[in-house]
KERO-289763 format. One record per residue (C-alpha): residue number from 1; z, y, x. Coordinates in Angstrom, 1 decimal. Example, Ala and Ser with C-alpha at 12.3 -4.5 7.8 and 13.67 -1.06 7.14 Angstrom:
# residues 2
<n->1; up->7.8; north->-4.5; east->12.3>
<n->2; up->7.1; north->-1.1; east->13.7>
***
This chain:
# residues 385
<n->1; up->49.6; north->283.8; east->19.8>
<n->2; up->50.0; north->287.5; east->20.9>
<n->3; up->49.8; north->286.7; east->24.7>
<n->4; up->46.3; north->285.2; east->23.7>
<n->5; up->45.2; north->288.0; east->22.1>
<n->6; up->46.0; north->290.1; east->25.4>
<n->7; up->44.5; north->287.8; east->27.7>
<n->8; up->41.6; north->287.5; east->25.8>
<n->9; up->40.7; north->291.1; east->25.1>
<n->10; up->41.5; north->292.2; east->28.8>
<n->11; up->37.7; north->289.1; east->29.4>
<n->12; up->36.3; north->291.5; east->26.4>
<n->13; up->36.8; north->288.8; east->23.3>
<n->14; up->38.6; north->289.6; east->20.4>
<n->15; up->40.5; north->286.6; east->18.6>
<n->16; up->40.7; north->286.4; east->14.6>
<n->17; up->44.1; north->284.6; east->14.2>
<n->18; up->44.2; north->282.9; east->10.7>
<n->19; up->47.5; north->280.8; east->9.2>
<n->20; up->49.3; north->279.1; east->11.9>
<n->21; up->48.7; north->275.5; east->10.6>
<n->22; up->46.3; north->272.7; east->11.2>
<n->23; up->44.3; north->274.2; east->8.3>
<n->24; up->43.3; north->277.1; east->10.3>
<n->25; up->40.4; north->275.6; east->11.6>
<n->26; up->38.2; north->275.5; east->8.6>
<n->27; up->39.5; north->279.2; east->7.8>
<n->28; up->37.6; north->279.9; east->11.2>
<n->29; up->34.5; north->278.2; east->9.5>
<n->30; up->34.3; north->280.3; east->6.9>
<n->31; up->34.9; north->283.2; east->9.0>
<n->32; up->32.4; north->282.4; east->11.5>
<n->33; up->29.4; north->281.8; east->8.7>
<n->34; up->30.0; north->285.1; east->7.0>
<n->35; up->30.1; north->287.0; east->10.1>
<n->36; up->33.5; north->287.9; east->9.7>
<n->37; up->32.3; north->290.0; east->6.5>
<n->38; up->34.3; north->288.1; east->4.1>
<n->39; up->37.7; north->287.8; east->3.8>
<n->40; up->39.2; north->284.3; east->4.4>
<n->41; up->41.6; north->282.7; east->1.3>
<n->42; up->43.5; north->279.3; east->0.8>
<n->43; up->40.7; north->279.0; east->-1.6>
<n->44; up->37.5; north->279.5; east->1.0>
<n->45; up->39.3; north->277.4; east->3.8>
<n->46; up->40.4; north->274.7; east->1.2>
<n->47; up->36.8; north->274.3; east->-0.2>
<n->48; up->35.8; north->274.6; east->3.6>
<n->49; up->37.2; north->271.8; east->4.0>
<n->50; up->36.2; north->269.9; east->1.2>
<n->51; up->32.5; north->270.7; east->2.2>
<n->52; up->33.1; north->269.1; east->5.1>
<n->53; up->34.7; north->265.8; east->4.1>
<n->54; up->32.1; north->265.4; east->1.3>
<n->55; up->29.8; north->265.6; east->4.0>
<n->56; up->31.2; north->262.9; east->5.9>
<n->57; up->31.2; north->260.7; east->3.0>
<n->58; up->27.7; north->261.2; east->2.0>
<n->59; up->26.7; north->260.1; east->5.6>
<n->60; up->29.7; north->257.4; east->6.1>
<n->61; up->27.8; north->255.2; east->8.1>
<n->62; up->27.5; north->257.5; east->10.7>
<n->63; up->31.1; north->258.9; east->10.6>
<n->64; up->32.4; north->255.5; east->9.7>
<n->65; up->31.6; north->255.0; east->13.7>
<n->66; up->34.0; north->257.5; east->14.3>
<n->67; up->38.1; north->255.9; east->14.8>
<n->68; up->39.9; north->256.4; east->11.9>
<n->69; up->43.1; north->258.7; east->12.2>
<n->70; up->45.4; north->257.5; east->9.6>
<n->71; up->44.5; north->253.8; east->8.5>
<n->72; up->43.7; north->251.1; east->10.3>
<n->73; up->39.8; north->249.4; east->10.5>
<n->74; up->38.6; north->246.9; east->11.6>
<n->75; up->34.9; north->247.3; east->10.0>
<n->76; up->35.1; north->244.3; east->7.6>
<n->77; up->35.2; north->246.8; east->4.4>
<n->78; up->32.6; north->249.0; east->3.1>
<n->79; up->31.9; north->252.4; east->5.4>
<n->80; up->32.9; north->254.5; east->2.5>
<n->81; up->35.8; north->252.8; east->1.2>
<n->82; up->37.2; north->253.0; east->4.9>
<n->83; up->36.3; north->257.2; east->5.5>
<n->84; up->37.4; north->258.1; east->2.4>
<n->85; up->41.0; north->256.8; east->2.9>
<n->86; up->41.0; north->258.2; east->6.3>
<n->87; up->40.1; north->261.4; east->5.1>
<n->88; up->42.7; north->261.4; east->2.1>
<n->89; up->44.9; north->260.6; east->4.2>
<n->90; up->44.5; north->263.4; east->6.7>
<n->91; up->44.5; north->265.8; east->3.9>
<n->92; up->47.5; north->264.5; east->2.9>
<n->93; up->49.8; north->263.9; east->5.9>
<n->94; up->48.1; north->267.7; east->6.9>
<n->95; up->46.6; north->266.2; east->9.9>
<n->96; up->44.8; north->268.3; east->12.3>
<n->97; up->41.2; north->267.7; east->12.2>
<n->98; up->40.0; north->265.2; east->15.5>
<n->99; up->36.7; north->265.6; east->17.0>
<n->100; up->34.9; north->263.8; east->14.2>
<n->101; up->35.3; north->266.5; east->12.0>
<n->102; up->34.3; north->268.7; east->14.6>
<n->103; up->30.6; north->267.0; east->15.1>
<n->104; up->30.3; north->266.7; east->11.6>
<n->105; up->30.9; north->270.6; east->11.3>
<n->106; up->28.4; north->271.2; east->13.6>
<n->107; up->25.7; north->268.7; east->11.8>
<n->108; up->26.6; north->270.6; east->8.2>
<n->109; up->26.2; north->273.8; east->9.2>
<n->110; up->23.6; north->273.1; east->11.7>
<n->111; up->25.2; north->274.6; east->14.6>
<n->112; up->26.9; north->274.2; east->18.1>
<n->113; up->30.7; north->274.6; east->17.6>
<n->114; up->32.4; north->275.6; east->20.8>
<n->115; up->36.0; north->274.2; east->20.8>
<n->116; up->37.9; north->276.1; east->23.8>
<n->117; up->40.9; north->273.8; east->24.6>
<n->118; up->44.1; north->274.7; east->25.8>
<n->119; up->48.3; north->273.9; east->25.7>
<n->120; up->50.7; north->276.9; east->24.2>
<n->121; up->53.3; north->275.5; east->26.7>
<n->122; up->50.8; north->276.4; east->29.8>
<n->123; up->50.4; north->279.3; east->31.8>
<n->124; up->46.9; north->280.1; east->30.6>
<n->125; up->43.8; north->281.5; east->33.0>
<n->126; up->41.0; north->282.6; east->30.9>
<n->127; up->38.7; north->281.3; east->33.3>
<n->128; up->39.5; north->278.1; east->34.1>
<n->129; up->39.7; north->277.2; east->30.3>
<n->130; up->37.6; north->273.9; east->29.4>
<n->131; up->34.9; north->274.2; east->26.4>
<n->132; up->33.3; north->271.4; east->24.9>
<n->133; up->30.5; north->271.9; east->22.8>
<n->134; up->30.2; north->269.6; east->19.6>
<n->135; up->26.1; north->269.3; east->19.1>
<n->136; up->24.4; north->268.6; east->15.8>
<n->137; up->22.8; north->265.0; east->16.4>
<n->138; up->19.5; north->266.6; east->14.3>
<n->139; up->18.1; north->268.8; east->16.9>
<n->140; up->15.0; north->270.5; east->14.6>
<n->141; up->16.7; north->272.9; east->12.3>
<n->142; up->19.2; north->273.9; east->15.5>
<n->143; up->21.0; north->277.4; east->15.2>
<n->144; up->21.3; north->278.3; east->18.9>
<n->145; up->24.4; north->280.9; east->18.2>
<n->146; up->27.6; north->278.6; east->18.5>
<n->147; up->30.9; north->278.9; east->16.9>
<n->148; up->33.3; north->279.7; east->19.2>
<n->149; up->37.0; north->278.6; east->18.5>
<n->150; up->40.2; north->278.2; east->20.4>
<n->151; up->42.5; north->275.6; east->19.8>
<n->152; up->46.4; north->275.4; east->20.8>
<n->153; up->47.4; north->272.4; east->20.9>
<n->154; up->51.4; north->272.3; east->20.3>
<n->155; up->54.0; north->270.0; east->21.6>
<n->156; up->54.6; north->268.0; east->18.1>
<n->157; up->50.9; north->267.4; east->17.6>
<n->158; up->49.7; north->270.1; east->15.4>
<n->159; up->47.6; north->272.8; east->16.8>
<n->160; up->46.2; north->276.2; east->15.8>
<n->161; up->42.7; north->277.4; east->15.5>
<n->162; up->41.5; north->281.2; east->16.4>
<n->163; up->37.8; north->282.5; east->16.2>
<n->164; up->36.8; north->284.1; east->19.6>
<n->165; up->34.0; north->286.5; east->19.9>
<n->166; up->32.7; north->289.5; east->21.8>
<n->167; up->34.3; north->292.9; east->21.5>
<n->168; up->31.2; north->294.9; east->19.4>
<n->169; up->29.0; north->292.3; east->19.2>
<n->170; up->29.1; north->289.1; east->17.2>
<n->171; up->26.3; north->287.6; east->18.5>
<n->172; up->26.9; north->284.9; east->21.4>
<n->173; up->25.3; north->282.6; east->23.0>
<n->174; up->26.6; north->279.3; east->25.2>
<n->175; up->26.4; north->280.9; east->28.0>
<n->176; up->28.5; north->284.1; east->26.9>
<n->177; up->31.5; north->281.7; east->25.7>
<n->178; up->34.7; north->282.2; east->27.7>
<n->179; up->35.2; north->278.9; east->29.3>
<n->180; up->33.9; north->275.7; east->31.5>
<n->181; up->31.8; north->274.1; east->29.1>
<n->182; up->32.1; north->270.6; east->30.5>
<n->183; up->29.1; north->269.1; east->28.5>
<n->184; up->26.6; north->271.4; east->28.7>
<n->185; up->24.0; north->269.3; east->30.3>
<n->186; up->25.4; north->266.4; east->27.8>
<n->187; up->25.8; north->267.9; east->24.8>
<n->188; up->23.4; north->265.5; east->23.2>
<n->189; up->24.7; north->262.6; east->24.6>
<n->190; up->26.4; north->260.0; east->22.9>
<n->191; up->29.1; north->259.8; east->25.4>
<n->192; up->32.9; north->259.1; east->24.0>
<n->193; up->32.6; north->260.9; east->20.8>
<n->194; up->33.6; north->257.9; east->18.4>
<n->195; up->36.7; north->257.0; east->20.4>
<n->196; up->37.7; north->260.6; east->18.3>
<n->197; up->39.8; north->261.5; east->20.7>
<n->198; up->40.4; north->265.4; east->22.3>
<n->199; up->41.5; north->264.2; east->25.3>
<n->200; up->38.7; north->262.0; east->26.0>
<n->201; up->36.0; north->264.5; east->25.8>
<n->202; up->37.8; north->266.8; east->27.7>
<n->203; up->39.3; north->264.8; east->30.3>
<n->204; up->37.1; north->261.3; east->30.0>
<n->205; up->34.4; north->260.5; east->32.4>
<n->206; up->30.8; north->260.1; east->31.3>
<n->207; up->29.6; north->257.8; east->33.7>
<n->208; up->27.9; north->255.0; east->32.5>
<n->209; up->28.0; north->251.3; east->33.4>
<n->210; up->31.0; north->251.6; east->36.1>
<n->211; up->33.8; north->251.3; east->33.7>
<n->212; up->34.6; north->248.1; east->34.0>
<n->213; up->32.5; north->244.4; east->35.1>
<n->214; up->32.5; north->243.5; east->31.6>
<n->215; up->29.7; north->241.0; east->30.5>
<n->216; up->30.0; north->240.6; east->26.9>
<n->217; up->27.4; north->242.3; east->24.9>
<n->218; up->30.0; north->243.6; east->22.1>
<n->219; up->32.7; north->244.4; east->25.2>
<n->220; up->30.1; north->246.6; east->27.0>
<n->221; up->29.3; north->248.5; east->23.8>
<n->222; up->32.8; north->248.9; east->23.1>
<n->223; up->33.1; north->250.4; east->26.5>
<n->224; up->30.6; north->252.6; east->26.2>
<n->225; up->31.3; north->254.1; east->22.7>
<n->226; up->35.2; north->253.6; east->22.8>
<n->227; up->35.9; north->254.0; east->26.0>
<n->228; up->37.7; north->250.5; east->25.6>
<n->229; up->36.7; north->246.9; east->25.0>
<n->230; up->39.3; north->246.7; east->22.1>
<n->231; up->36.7; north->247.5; east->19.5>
<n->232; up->34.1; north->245.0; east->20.0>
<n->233; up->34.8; north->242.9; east->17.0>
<n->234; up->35.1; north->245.9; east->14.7>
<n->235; up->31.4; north->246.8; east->16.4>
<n->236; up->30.0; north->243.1; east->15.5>
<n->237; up->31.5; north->243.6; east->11.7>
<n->238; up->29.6; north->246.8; east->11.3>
<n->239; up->26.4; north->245.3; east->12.7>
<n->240; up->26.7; north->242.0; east->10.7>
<n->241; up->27.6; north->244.2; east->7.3>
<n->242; up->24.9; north->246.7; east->8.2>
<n->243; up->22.0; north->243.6; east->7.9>
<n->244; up->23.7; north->242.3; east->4.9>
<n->245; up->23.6; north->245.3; east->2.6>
<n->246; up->20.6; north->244.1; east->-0.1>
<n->247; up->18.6; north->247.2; east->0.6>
<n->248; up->18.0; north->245.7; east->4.8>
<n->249; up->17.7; north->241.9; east->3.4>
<n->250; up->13.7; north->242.0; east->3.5>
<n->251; up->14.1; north->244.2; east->7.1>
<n->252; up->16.7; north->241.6; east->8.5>
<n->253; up->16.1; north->238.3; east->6.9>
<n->254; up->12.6; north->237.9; east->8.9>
<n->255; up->14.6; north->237.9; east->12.0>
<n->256; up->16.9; north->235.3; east->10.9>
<n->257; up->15.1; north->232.1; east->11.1>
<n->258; up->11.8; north->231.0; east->11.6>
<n->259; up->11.4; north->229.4; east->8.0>
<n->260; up->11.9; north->232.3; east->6.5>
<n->261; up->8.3; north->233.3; east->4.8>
<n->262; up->6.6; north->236.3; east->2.7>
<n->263; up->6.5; north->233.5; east->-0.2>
<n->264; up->10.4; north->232.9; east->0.1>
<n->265; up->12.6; north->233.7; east->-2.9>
<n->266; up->15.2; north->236.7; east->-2.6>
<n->267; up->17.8; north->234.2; east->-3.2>
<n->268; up->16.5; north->231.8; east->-0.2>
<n->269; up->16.3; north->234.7; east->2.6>
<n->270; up->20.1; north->235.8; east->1.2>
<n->271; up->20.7; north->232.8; east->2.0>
<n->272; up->19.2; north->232.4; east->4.9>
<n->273; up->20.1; north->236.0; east->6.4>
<n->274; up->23.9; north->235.0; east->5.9>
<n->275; up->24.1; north->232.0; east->7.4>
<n->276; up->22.4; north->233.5; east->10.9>
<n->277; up->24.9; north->236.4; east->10.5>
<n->278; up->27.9; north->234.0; east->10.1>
<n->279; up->26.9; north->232.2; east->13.3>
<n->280; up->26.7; north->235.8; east->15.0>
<n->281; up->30.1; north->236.8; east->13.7>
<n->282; up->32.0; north->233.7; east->15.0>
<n->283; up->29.8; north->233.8; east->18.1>
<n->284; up->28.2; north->230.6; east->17.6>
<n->285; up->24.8; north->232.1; east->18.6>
<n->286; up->23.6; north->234.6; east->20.7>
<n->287; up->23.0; north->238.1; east->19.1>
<n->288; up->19.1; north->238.8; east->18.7>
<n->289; up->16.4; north->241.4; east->17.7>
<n->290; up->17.7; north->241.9; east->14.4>
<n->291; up->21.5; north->242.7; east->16.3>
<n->292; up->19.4; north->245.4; east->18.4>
<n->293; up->17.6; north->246.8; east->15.5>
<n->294; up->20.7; north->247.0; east->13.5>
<n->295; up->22.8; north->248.5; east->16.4>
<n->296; up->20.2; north->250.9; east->17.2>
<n->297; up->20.4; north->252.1; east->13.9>
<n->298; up->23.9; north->252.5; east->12.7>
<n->299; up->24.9; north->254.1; east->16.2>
<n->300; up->21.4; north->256.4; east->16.4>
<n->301; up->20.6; north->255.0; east->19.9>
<n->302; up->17.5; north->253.5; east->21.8>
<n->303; up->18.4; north->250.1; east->23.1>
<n->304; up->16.5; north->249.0; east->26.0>
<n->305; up->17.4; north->245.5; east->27.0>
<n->306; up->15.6; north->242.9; east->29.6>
<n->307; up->16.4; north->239.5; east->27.9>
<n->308; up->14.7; north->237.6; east->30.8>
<n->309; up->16.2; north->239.1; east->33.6>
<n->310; up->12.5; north->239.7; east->34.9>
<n->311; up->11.9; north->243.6; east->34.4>
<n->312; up->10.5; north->242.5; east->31.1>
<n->313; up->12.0; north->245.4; east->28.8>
<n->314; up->12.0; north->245.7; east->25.4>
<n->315; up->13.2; north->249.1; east->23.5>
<n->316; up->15.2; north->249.2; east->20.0>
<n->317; up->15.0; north->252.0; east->18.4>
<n->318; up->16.4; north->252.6; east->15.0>
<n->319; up->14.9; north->250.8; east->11.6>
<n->320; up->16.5; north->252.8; east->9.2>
<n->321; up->15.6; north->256.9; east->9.4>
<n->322; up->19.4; north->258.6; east->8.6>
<n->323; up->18.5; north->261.4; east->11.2>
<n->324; up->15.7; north->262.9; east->13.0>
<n->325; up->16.4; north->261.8; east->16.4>
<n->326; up->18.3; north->259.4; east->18.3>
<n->327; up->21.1; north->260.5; east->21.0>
<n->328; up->19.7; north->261.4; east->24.3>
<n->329; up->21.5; north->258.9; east->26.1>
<n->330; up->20.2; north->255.2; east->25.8>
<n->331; up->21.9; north->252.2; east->26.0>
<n->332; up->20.2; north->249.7; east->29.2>
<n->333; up->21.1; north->246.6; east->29.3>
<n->334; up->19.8; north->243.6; east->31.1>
<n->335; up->21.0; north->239.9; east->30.1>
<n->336; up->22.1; north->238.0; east->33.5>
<n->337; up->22.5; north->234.7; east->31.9>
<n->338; up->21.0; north->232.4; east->28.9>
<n->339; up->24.4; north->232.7; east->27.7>
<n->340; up->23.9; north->236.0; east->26.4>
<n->341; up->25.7; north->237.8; east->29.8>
<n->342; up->24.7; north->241.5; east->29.7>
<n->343; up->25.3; north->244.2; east->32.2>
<n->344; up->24.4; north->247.4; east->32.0>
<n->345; up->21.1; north->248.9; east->34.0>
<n->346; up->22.2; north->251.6; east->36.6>
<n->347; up->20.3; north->253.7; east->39.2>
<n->348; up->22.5; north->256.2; east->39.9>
<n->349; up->26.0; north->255.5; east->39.9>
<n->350; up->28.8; north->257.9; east->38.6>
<n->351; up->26.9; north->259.6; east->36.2>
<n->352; up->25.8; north->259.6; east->32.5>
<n->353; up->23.6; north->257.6; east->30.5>
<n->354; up->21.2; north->260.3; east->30.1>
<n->355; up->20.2; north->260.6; east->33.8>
<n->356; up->19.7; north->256.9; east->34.3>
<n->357; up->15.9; north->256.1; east->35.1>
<n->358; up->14.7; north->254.7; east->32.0>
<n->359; up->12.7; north->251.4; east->33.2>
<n->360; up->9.2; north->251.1; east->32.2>
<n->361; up->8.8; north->249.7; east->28.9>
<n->362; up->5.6; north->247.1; east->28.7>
<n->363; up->3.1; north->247.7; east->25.4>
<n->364; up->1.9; north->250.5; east->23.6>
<n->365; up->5.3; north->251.3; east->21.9>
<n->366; up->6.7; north->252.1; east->25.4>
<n->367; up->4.0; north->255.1; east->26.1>
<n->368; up->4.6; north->256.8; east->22.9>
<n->369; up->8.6; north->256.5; east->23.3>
<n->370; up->8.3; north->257.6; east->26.7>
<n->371; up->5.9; north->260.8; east->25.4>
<n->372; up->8.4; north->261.5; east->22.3>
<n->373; up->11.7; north->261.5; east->24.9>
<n->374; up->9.5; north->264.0; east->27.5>
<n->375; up->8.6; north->266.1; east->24.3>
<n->376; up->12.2; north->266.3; east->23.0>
<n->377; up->13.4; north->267.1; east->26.3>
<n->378; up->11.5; north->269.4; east->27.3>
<n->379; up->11.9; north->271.6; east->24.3>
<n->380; up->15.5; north->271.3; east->24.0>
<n->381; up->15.6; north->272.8; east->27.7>
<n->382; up->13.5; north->275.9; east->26.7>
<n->383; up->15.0; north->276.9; east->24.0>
<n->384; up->19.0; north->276.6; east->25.2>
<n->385; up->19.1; north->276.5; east->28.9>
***
């Protein structure tokens, strides 16, 4: 850690070097949100961190998104139930945190968190170091200072944290951090963060559509969140679950058949709702509005989807309110054939999601989603660009 702290303070940054263990990362929480005023214990870092994962259980559905690092899921069991272990078991096995802690520090505290990445085994040059900012997905009580932490990664999987900040001034801004920050014009994108892996968001690309020819709705979603197809059933368990919880059956139900009426018992649209969503799990029918809704909702997104194939476009945007504002980059899709054959909309190729032209969406509904996005935008760029 030494020849860090020389490179670093030759740039004009201090480092604050905590305990050498994966812990150290919530130490530099602490640190960072009491100005380096307050002197960091096992105690602070350990309820830190217990902050944290409480935090992550009392919004599982989002993190529940997120890969787990220690069990195995498949989305079949309840969001919580799944986190929780994951968590316990990270705790236990003294795991170092992955990326979905990282977001979820910077949706609790309401900040950016800045991780600088780099390899204790490397020959290190300050400025060629890769940043990647971890964005709060609520954008309306945003902290523009960012934490700003190193992490050395080690060659047996562990890695150390270090806060990194000025010399006589602790105030900093993304522009002032020591590194490339490769998401800076994505940094409210939804891009790979739920595959949970480092090396992804460091080193995966974010362009959108051209990862594979992949027609499958479930597939393509994979793609896009994961990074891989291999998750598309756990996807369509989540989804399915997500419409079956009793507090959605009135929201769901409606789109499940067409005999489904205000006048029908609870009992009858319980009914009704599972049956559709058993035919939709074993893929004996084709995934509909209630799918998009749902989707659009667990995973914060605007859907936009052409069913017809005929620039007729539809948007999806999320039912349930669990935060202020969806991601910045939508999900296009338009369906090829009546089998339910999706690919994804793309005008310029190579690039992200977020820089797609959005199609024009028919209806009243379009104009005012259209207004909010411009709105969003264009305050997010004044106040942090």
């Amino acid at each position: 850690m030494e020849r860090f702290h020389r490179l670093f303070q030759t740039q004009g940054y201090s480092l604050t070097v905590h305990l050498k263990d994966n812990a150290s990362f919530y130490y530099c929480l602490h640190s960072a949100i009491h100005n380096f005023q307050d002197p960091v214990s096992q105690k602070n870092a350990d309820k830190m961190q217990k902050d944290l994962f409480e935090f992550e259980k009392k919004n599982s559905m989002y993190f529940h998104l997120f890969q787990p690092k220690s069990i195995i899921c498949n989305g079949e069991h309840p969001s919580i139930d799944c986190l929780q272990k994951d968590l316990e078991n990270m705790r236990k096995e003294k795991k170092p945190p992955s990326p979905r802690e990282f977001f979820a520090a910077a949706d609790l505290l309401q900040r950016y968190i800045c991780i600088i990445r780099c390899h204790d085994s490397h020959q290190v040059n300050i400025q060629r170091l890769q940043g990647y900012i971890f964005a709060p997905t609520d954008k309306n009580a945003l902290t523009p200072e960012p934490i700003c932490i190193l992490m050395i990664e080690k060659g047996n999987g562990l890695a150390e944290f270090a806060n990194v900040y000025p010399n006589g001034n602790l105030t900093m801004d993304l522009s002032s951090c020591p590194c490339i920050l490769l998401n800076e014009e994505h940094k409210h994108c939804f891009g790979l963060r739920f595959a949970n892996e480092v090396s992804l968001l460091f080193d995966g690309s974010v362009a959108y559509g051209n990862k594979s020819d992949v027609k499958d709705l479930y597939r393509r979603l994979s793609l896009e969140f994961y990074g891989t197809e291999n998750h598309h059933r756990r996807i369509l368990n989540i989804i399915c679950n997500f419409e079956l919880e009793d507090d959605n059956l009135e929201l769901f139900c409606k789109y499940a058949e067409n005999s489904v009426k205000e006048e029908s018992s609870l009992d009858e649209k319980r009914r009704l709702l599972k049956s559709h969503i058993e035919q939709i799990r074993n893929r004996m029918k084709l995934s509909g509005d209630g799918e998009f809704y749902a989707l659009s909702s667990v995973y914060n997104i605007d859907l936009i989807v052409d069913k017809t194939g005929r620039e007729e476009w539809e948007t999806f945007m999320s039912v349930v309110c669990t935060y202020a504002s969806c991601f910045d980059s939508p999900v296009i899709l338009r369906m090829q054939t009546r089998e339910g054959d999706f690919i994804p909309y793309v005008t310029t190729s190579n690039t992200c999601s977020c820089r797609q032209r959005i199609p024009e969406i028919q209806g009243h509904i379009g104009r005012i989603n259209a207004n909010v996005h411009e709105a969003v935008c264009t305050y997010d760029k004044r106040m942090f660009h």
